[in-house]
C-alpha positions in Angstrom: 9.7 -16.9 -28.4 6.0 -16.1 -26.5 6.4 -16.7 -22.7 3.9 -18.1 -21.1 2.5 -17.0 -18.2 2.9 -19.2 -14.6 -0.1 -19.6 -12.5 1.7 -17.2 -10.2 2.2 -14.8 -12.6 -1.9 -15.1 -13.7 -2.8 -14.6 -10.6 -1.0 -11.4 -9.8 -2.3 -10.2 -13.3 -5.7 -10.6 -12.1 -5.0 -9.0 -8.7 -4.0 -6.1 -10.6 -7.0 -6.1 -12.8 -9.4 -6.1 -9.9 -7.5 -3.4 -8.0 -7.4 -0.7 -11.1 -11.1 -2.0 -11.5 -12.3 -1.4 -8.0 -10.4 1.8 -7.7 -11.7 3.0 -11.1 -15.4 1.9 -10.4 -15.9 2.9 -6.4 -16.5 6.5 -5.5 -14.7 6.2 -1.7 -12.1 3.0 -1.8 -9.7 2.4 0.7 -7.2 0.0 1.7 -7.5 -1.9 4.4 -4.0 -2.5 6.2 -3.2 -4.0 9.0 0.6 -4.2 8.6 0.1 -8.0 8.3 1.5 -10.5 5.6 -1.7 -10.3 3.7 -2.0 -6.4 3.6 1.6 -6.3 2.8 0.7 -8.3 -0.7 -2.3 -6.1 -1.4 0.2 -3.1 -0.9 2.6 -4.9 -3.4 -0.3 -5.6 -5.4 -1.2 -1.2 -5.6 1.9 -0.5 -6.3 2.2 -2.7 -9.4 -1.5 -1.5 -10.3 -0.7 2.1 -9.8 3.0 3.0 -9.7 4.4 5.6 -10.4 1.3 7.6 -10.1 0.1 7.7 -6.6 -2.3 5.5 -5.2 -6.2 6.4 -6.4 -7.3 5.7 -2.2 -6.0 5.7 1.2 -4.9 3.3 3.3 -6.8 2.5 6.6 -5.8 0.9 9.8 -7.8 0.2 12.5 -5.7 0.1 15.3 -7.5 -2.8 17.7 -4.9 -1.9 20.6 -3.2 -5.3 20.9 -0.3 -3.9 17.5 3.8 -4.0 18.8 5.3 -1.3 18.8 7.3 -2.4 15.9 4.2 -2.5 13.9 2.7 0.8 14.4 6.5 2.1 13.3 6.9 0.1 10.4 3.7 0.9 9.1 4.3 4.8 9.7 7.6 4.7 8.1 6.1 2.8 4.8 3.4 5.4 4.7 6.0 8.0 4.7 8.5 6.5 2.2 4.8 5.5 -0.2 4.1 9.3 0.2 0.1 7.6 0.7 -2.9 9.0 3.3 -3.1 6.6 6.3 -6.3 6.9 7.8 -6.3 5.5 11.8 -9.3 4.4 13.3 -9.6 3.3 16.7 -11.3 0.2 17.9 -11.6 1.6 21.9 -12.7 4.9 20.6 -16.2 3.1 18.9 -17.0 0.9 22.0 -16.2 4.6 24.3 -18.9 6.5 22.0 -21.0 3.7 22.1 
């Protein structure tokens, strides 16, 4: 018997689409990720997309100075376990250059 797909499960099927699409069609991609709820499900969403090959882009953070500590380490030890390229950009940094 044909399951039929939920309007979750569409959803995420598209997500995925438009990842490997992006990924495949962008000559410098990255993802943006903040550690947040949101960034977390775009993470998900790569992993599904990509796994187990390793992510075609890098993850980026720009660290705006107001992160808990907790963050910054969670974050550092997903990177590490995900064996991805975290890229850290700093927000005080661009207003100090000008």
């Amino acid at each position: 018997m044909k399951k039929l797909l939920t309007h979750l499960d569409w959803l995420e099927s598209e997500a995925i689409h438009i990842m490997r699409e992006v990924a495949g069609q962008c000559s410098n991609p990255v993802l943006l990720f903040s550690g947040g709820k949101d960034s977390l499900c775009l993470l998900r969403i790569a992993e599904k997309a990509f796994r187990p090959g390793r992510f075609p882009f890098p993850l980026m953070h720009i660290d705006t100075g107001h992160n808990f500590p907790e963050t910054v380490a969670f974050r550092d030890k997903l990177v590490k376990e995900l064996g991805v390229e975290l890229i850290v950009r700093n927000v005080q940094d661009n207003i100090d250059s000008g």
